[in-house]
PDB file of N, CA, C and O in Angstrom:
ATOM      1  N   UNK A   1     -67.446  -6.441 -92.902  1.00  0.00           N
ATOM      2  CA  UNK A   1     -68.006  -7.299 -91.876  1.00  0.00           C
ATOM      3  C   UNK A   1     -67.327  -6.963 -90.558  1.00  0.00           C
ATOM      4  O   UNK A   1     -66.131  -6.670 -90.559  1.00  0.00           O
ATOM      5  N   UNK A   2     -68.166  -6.996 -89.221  1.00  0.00           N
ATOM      6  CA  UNK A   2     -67.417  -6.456 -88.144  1.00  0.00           C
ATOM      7  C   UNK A   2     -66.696  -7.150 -87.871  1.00  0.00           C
ATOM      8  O   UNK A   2     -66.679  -8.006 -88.756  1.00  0.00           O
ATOM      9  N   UNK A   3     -65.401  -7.560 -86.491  1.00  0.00           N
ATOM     10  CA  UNK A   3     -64.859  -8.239 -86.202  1.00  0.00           C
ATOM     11  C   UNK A   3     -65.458  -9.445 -85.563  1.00  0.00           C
ATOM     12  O   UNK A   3     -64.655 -10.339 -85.299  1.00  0.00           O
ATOM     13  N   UNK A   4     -67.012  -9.698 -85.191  1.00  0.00           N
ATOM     14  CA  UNK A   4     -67.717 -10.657 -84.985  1.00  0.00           C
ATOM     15  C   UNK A   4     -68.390 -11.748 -86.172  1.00  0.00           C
ATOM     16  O   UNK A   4     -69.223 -11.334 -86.979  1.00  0.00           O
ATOM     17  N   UNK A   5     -68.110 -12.602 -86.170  1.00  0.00           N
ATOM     18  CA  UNK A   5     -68.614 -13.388 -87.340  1.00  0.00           C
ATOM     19  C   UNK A   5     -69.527 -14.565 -86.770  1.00  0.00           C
ATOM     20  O   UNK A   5     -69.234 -15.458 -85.975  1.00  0.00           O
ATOM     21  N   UNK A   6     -70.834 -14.262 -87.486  1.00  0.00           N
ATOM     22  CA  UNK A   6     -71.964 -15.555 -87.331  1.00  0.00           C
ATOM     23  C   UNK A   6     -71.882 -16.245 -88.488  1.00  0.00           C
ATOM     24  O   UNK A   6     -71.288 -16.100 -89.556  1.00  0.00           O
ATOM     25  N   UNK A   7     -73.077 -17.513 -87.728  1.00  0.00           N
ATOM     26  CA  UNK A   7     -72.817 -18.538 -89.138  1.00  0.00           C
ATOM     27  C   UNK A   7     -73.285 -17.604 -90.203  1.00  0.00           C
ATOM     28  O   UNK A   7     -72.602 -17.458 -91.216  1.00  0.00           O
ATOM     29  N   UNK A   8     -74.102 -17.137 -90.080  1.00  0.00           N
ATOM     30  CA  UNK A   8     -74.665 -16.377 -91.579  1.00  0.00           C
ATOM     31  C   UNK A   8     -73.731 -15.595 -92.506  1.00  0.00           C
ATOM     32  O   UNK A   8     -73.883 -15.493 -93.723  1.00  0.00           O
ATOM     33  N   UNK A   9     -72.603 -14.979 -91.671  1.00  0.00           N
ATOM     34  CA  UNK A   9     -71.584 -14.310 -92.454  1.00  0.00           C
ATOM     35  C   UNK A   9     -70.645 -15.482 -92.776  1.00  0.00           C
ATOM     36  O   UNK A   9     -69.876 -15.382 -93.732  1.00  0.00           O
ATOM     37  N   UNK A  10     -70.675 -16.620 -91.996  1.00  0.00           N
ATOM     38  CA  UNK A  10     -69.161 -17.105 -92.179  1.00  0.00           C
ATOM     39  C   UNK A  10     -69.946 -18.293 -93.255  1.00  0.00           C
ATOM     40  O   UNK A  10     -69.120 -18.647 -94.096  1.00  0.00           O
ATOM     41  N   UNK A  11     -71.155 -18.918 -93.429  1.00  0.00           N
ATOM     42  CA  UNK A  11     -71.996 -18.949 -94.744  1.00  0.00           C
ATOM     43  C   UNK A  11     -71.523 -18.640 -96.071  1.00  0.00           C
ATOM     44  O   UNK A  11     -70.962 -19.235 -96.992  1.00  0.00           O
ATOM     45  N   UNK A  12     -72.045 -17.266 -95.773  1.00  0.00           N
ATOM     46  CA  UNK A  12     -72.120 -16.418 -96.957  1.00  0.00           C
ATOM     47  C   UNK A  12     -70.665 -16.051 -97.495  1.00  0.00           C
ATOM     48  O   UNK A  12     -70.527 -15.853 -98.702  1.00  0.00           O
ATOM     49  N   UNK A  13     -69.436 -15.943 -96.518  1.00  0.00           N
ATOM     50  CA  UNK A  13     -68.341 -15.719 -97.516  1.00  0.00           C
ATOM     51  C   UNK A  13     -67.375 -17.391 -97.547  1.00  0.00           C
ATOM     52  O   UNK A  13     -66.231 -17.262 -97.983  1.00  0.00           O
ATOM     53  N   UNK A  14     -67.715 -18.611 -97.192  1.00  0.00           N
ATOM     54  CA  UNK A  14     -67.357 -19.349 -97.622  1.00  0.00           C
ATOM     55  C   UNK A  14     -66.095 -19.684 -98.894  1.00  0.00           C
ATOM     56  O   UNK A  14     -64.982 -20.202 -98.803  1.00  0.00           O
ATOM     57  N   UNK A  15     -66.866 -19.119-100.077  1.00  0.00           N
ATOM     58  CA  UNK A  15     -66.589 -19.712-101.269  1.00  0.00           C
ATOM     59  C   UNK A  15     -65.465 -18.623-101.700  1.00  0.00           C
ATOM     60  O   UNK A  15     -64.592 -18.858-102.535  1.00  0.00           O
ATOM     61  N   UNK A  16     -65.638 -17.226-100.908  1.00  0.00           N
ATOM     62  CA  UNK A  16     -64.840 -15.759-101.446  1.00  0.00           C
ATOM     63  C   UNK A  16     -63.360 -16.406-100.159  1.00  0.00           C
ATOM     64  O   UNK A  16     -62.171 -16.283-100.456  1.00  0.00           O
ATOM     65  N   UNK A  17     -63.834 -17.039 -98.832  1.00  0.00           N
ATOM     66  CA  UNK A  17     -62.691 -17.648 -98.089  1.00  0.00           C
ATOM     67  C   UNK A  17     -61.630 -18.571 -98.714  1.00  0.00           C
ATOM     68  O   UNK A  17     -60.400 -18.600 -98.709  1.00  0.00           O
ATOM     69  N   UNK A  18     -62.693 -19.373 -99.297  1.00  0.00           N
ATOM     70  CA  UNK A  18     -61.710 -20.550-100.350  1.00  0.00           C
ATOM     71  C   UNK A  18     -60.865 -19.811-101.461  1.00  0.00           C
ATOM     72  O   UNK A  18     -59.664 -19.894-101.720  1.00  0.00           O
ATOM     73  N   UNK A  19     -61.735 -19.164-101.957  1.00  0.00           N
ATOM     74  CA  UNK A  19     -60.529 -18.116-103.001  1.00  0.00           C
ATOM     75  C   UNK A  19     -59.528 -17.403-103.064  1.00  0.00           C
ATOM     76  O   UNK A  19     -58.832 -17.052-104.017  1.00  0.00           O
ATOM     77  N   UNK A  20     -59.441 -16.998-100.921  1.00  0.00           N
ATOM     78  CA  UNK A  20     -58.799 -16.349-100.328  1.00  0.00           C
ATOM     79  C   UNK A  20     -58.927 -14.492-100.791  1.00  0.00           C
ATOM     80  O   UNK A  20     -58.188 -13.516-100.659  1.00  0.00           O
ATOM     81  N   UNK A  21     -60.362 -14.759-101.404  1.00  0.00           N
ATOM     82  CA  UNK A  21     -60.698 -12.912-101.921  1.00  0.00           C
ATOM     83  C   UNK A  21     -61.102 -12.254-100.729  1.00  0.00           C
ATOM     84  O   UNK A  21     -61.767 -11.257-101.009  1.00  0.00           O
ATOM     85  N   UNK A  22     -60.951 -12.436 -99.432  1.00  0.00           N
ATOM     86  CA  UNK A  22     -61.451 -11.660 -98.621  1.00  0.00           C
ATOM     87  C   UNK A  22     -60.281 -11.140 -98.081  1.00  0.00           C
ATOM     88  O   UNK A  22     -59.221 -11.708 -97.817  1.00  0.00           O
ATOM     89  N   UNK A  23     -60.810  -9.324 -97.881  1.00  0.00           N
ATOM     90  CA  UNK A  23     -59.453  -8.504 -97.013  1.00  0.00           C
ATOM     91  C   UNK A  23     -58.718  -9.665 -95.629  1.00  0.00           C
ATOM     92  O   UNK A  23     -58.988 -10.864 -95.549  1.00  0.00           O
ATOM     93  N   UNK A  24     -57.945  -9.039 -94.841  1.00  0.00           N
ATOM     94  CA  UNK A  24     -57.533  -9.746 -94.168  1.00  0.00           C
ATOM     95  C   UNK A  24     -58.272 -10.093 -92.650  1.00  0.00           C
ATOM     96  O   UNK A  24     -58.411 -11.208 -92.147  1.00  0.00           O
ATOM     97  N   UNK A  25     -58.639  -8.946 -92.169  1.00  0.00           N
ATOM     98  CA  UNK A  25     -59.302  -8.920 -91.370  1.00  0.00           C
ATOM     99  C   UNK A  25     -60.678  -9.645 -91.428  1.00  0.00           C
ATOM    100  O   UNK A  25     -61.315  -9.634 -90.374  1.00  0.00           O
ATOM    101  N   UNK A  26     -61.214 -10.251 -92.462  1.00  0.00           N
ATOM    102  CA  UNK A  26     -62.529 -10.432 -92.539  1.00  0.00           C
ATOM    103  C   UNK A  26     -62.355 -12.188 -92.919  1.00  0.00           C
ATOM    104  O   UNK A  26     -63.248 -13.014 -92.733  1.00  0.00           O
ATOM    105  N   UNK A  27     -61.050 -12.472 -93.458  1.00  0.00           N
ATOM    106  CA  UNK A  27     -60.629 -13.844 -93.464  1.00  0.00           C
ATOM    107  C   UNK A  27     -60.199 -14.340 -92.045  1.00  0.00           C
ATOM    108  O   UNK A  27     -60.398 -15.465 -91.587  1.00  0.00           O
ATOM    109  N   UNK A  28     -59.748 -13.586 -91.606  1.00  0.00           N
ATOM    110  CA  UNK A  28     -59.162 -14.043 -89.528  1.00  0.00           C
ATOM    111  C   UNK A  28     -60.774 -14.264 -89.003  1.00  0.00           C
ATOM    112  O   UNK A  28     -61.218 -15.328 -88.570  1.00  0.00           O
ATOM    113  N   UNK A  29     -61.272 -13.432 -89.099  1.00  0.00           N
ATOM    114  CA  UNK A  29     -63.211 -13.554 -88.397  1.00  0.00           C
ATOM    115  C   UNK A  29     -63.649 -14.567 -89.087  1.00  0.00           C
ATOM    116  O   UNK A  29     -64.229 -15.404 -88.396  1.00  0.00           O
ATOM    117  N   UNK A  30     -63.595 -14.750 -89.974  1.00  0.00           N
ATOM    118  CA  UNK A  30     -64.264 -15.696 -90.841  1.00  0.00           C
ATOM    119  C   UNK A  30     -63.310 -17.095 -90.491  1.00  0.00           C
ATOM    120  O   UNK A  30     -64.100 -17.894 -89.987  1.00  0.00           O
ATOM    121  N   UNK A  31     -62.307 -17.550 -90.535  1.00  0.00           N
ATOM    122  CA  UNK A  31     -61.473 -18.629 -89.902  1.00  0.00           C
ATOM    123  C   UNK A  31     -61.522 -18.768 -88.155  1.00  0.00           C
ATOM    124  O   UNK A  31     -61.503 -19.803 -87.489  1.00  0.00           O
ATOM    125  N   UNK A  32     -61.575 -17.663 -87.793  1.00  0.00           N
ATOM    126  CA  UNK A  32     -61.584 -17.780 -86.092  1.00  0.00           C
ATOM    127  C   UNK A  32     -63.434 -18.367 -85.876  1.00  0.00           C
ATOM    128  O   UNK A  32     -63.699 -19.085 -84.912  1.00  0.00           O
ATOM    129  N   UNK A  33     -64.357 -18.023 -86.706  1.00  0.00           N
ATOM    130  CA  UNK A  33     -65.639 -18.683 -86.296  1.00  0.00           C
ATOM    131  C   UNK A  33     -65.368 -20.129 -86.592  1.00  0.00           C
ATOM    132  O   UNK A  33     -65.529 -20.956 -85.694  1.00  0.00           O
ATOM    133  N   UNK A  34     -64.955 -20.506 -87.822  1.00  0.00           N
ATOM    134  CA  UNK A  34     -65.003 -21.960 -87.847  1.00  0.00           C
ATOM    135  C   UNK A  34     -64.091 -22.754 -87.322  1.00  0.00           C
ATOM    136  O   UNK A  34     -64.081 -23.958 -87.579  1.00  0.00           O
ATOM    137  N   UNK A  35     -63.023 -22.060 -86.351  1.00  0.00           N
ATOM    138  CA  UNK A  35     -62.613 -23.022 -85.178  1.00  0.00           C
ATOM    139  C   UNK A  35     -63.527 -22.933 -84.152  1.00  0.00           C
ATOM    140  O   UNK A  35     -63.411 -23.736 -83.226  1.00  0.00           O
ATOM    141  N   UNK A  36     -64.190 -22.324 -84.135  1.00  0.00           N
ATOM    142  CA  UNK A  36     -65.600 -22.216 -83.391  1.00  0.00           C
ATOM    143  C   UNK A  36     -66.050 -23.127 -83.004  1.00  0.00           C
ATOM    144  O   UNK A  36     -65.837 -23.796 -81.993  1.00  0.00           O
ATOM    145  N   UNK A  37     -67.293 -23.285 -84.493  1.00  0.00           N
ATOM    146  CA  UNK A  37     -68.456 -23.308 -84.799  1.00  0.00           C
ATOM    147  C   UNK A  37     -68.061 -25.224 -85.890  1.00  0.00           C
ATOM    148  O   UNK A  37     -67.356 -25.378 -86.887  1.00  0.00           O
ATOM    149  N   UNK A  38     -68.588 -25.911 -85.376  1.00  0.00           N
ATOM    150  CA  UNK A  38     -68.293 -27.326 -85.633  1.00  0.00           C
ATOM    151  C   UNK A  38     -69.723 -27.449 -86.673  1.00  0.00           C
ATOM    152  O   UNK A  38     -69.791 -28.643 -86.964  1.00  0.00           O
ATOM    153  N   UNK A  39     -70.462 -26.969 -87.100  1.00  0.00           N
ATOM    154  CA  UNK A  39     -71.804 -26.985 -87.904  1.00  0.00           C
ATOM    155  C   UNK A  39     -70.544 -26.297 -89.722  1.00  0.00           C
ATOM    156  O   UNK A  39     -70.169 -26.792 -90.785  1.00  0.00           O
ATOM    157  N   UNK A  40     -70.413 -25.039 -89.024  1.00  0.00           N
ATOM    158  CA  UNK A  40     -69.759 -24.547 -90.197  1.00  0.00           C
ATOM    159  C   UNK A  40     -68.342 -24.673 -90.511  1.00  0.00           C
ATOM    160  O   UNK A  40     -68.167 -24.252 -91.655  1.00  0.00           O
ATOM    161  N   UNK A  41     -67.457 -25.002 -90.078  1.00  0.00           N
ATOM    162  CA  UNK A  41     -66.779 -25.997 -90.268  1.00  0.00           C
ATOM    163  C   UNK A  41     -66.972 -27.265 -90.612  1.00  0.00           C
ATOM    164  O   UNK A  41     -65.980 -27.977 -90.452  1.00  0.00           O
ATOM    165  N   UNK A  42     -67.583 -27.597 -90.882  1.00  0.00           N
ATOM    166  CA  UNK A  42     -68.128 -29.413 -91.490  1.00  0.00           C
ATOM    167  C   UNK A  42     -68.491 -28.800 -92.722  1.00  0.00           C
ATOM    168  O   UNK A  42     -68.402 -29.689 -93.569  1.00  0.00           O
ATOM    169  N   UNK A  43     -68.989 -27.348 -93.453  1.00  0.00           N
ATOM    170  CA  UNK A  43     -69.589 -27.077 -94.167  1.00  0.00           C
ATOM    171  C   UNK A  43     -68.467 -26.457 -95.126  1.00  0.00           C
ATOM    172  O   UNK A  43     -68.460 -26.387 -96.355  1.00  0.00           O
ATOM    173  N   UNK A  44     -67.766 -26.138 -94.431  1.00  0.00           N
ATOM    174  CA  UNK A  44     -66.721 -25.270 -95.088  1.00  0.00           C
ATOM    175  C   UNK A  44     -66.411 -26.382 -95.531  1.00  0.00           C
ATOM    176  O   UNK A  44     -66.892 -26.643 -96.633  1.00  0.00           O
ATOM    177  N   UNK A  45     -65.347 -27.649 -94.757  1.00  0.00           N
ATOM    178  CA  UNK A  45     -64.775 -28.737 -95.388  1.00  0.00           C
ATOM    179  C   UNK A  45     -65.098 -29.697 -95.987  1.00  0.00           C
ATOM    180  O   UNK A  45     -64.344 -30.642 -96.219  1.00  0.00           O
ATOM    181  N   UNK A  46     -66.837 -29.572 -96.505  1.00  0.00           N
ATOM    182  CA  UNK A  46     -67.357 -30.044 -97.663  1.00  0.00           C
ATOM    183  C   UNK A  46     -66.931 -29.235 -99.131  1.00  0.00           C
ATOM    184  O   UNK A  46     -66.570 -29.574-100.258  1.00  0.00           O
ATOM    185  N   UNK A  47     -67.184 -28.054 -98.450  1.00  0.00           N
ATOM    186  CA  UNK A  47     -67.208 -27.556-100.054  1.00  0.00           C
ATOM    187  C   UNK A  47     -65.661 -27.318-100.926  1.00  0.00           C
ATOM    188  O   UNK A  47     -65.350 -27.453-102.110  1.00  0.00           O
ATOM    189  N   UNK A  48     -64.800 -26.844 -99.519  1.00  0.00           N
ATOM    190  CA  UNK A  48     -63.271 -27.338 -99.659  1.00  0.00           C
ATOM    191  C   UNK A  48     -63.293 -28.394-100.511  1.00  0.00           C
ATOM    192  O   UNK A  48     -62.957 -28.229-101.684  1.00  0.00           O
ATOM    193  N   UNK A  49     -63.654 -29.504-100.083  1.00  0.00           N
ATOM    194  CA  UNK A  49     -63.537 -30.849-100.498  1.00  0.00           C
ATOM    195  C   UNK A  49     -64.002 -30.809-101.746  1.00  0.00           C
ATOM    196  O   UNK A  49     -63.262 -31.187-102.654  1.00  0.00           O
ATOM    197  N   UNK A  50     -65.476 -30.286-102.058  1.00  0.00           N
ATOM    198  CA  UNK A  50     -65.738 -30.461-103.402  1.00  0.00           C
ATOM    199  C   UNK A  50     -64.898 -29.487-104.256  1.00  0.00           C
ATOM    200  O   UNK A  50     -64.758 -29.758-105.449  1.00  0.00           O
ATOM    201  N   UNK A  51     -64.304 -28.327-103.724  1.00  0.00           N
ATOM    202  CA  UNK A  51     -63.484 -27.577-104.847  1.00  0.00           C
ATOM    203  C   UNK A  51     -62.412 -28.341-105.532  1.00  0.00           C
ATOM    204  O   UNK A  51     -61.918 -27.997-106.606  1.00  0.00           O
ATOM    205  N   UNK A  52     -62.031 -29.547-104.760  1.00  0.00           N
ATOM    206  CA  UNK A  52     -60.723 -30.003-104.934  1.00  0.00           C
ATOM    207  C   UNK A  52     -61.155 -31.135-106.178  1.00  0.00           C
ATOM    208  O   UNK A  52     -60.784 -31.358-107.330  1.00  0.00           O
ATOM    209  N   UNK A  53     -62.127 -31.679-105.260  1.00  0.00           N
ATOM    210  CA  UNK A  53     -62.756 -32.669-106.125  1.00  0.00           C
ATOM    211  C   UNK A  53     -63.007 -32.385-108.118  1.00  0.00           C
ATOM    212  O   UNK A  53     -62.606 -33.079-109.053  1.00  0.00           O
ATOM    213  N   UNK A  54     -63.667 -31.332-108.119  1.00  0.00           N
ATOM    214  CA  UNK A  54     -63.989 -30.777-109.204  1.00  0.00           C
ATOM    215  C   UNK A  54     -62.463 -29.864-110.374  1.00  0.00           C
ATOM    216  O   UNK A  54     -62.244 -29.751-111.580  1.00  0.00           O
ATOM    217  N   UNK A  55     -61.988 -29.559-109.475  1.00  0.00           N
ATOM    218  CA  UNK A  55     -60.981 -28.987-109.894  1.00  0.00           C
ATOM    219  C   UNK A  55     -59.781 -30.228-110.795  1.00  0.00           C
ATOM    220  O   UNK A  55     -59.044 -29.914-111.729  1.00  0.00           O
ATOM    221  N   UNK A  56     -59.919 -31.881-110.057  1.00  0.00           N
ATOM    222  CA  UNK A  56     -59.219 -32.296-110.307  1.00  0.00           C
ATOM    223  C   UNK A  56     -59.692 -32.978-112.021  1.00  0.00           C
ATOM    224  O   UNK A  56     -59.109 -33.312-113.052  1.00  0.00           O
ATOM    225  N   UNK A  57     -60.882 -32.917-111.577  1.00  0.00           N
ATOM    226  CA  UNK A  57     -62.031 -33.656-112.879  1.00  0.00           C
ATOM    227  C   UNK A  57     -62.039 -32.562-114.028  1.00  0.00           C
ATOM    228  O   UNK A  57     -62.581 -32.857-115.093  1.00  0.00           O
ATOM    229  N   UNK A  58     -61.425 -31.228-113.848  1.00  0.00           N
ATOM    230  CA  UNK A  58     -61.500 -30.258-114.644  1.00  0.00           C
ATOM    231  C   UNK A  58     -60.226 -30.216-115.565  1.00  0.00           C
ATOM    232  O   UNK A  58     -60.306 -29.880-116.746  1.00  0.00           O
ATOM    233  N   UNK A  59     -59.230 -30.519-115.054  1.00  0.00           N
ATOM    234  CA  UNK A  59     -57.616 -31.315-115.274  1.00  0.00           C
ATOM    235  C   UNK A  59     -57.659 -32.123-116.544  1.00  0.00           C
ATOM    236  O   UNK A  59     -57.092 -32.005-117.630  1.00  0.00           O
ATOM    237  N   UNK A  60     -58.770 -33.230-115.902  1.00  0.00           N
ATOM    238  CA  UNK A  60     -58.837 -34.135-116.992  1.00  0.00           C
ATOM    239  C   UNK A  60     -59.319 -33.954-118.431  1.00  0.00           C
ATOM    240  O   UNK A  60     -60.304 -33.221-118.522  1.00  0.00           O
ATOM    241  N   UNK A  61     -58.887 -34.415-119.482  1.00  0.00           N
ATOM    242  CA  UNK A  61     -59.299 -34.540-121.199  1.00  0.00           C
ATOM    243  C   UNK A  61     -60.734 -34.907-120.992  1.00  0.00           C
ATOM    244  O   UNK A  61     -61.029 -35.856-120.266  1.00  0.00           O
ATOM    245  N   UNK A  62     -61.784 -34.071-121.706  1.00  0.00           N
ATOM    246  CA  UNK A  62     -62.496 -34.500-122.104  1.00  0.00           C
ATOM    247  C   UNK A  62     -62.859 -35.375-122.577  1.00  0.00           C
ATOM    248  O   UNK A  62     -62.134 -36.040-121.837  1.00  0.00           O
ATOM    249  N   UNK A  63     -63.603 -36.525-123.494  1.00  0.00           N
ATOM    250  CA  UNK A  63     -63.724 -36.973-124.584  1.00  0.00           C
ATOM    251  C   UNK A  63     -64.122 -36.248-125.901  1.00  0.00           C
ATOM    252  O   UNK A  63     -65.040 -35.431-125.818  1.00  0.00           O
ATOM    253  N   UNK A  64     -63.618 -36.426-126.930  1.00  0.00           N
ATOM    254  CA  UNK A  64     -64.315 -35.570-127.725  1.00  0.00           C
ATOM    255  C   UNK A  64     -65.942 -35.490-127.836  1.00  0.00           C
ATOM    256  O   UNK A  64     -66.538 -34.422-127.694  1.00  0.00           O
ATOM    257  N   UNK A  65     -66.513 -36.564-128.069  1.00  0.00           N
ATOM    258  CA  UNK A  65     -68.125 -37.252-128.131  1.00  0.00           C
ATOM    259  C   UNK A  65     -68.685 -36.146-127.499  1.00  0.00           C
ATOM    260  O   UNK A  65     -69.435 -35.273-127.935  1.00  0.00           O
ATOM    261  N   UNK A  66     -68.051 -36.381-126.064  1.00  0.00           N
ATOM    262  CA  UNK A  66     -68.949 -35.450-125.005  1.00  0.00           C
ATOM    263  C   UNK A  66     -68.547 -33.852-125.068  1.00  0.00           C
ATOM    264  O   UNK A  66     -69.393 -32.991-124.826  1.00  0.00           O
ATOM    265  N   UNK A  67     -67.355 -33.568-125.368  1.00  0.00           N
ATOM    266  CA  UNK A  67     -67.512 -32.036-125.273  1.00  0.00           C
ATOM    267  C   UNK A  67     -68.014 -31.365-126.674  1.00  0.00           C
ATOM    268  O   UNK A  67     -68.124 -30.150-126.834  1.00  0.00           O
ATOM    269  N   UNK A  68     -68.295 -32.332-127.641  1.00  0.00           N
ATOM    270  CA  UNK A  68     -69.490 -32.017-128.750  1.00  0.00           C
ATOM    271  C   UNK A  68     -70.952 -31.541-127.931  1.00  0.00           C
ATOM    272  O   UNK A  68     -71.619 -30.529-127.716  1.00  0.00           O
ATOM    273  N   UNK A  69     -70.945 -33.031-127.637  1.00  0.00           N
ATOM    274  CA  UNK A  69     -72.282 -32.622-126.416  1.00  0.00           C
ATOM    275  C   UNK A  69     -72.864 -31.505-125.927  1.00  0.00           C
ATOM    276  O   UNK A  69     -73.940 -30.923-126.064  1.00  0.00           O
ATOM    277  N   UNK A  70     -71.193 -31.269-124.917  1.00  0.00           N
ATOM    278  CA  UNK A  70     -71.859 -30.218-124.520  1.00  0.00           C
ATOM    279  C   UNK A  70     -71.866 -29.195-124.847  1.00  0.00           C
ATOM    280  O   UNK A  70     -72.394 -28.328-124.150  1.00  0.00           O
ATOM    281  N   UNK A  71     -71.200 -28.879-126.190  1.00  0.00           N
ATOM    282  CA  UNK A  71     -71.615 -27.584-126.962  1.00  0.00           C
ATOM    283  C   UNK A  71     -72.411 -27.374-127.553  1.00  0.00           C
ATOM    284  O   UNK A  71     -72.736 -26.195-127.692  1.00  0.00           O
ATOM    285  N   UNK A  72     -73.228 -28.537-128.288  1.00  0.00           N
ATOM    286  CA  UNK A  72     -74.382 -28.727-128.587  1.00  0.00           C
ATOM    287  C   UNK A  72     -75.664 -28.114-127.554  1.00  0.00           C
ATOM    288  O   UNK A  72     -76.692 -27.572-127.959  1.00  0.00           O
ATOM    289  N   UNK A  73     -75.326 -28.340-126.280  1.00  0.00           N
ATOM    290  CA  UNK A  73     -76.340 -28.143-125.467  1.00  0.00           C
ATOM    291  C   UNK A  73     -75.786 -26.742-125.007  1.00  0.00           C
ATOM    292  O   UNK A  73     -76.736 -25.971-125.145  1.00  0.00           O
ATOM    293  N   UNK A  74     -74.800 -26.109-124.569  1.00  0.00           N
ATOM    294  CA  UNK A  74     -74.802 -24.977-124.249  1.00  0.00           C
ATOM    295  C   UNK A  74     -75.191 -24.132-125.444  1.00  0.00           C
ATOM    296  O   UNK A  74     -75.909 -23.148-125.267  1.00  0.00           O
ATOM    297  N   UNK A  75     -74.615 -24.567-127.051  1.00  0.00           N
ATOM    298  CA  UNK A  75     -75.888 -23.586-128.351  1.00  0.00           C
ATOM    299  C   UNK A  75     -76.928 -23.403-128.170  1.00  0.00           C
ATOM    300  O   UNK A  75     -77.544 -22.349-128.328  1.00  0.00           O
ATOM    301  N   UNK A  76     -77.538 -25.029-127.577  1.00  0.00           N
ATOM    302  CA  UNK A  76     -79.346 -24.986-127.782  1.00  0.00           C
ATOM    303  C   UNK A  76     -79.961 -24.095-126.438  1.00  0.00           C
ATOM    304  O   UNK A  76     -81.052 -23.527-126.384  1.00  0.00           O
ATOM    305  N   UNK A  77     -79.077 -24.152-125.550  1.00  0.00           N
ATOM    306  CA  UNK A  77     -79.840 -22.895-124.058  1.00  0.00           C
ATOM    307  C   UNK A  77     -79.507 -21.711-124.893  1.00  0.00           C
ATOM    308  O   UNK A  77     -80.506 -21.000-125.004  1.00  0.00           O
ATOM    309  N   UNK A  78     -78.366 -21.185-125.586  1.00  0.00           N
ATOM    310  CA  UNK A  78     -77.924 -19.996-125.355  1.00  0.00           C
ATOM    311  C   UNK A  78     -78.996 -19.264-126.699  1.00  0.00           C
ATOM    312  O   UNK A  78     -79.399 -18.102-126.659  1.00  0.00           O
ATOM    313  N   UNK A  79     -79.324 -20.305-127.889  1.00  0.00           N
ATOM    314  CA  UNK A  79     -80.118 -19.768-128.936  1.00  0.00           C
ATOM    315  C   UNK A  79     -81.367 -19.823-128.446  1.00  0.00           C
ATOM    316  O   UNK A  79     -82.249 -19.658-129.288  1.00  0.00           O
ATOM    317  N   UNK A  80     -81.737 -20.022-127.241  1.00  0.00           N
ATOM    318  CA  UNK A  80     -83.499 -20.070-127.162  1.00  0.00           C
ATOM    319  C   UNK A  80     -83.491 -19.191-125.999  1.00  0.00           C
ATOM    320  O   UNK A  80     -84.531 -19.267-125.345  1.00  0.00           O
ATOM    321  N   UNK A  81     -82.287 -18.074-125.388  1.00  0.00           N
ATOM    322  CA  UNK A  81     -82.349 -17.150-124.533  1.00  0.00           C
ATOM    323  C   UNK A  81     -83.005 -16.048-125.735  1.00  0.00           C
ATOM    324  O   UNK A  81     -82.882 -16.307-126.932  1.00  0.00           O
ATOM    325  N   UNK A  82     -83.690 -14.831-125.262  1.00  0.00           N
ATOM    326  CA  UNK A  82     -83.928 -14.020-126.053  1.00  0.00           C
ATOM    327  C   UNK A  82     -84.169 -12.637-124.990  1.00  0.00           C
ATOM    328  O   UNK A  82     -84.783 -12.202-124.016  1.00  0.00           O
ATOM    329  N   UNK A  83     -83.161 -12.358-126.034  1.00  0.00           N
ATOM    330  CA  UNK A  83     -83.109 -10.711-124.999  1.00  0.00           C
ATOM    331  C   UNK A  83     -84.467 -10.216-125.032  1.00  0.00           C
ATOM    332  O   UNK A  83     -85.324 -10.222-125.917  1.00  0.00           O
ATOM    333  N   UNK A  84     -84.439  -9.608-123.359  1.00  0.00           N
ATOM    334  CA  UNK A  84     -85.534  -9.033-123.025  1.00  0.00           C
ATOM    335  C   UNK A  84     -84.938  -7.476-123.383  1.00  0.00           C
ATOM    336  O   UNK A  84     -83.763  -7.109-123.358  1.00  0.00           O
ATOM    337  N   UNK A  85     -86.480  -6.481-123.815  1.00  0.00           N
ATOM    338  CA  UNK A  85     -86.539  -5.341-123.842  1.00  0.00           C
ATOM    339  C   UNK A  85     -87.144  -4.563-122.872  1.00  0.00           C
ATOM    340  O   UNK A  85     -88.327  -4.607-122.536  1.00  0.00           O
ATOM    341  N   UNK A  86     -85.940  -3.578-122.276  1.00  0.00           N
ATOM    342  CA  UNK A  86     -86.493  -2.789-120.771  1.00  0.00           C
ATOM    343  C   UNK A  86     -86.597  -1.895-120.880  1.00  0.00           C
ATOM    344  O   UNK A  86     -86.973  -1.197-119.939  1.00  0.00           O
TER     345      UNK A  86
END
């Protein structure tokens, strides 16, 4: 990405920003727009927010009941996928 960053780039690497997977140069462009840019910044610090959010709910014990559940339901998607032939 050049040293110019629009919303569309600073968008699109969002989630690789939060992970901190972007080279260095492309994390400074990508942080220098959203002291910017007050649209994407509000956007960034939603999803910030929800990483944290989710992350903390991920921490937590299941119940057993429910993570039956949901293995039950990730079997029943994964047995009614059927490989395609290309």
């Amino acid at each position: 990405m050049s040293q110019d960053c629009d919303c569309g780039d600073a968008q699109d690497q969002i989630y690789q920003y939060l992970d901190a997977e972007l080279d260095e140069a492309t994390a400074t462009s990508v942080r220098s727009h959203l002291d910017d840019c007050s649209g994407c910044f509000d956007s960034f610090d939603f999803h910030r927010r929800l990483k944290t959010v989710i992350k903390a709910h991920l921490s937590e014990e299941m119940p057993d009941s429910l993570s039956e559940k949901v293995r039950a339901l990730i079997h029943e998607e994964t047995s009614d996928v059927r490989p395609t032939s290309g």
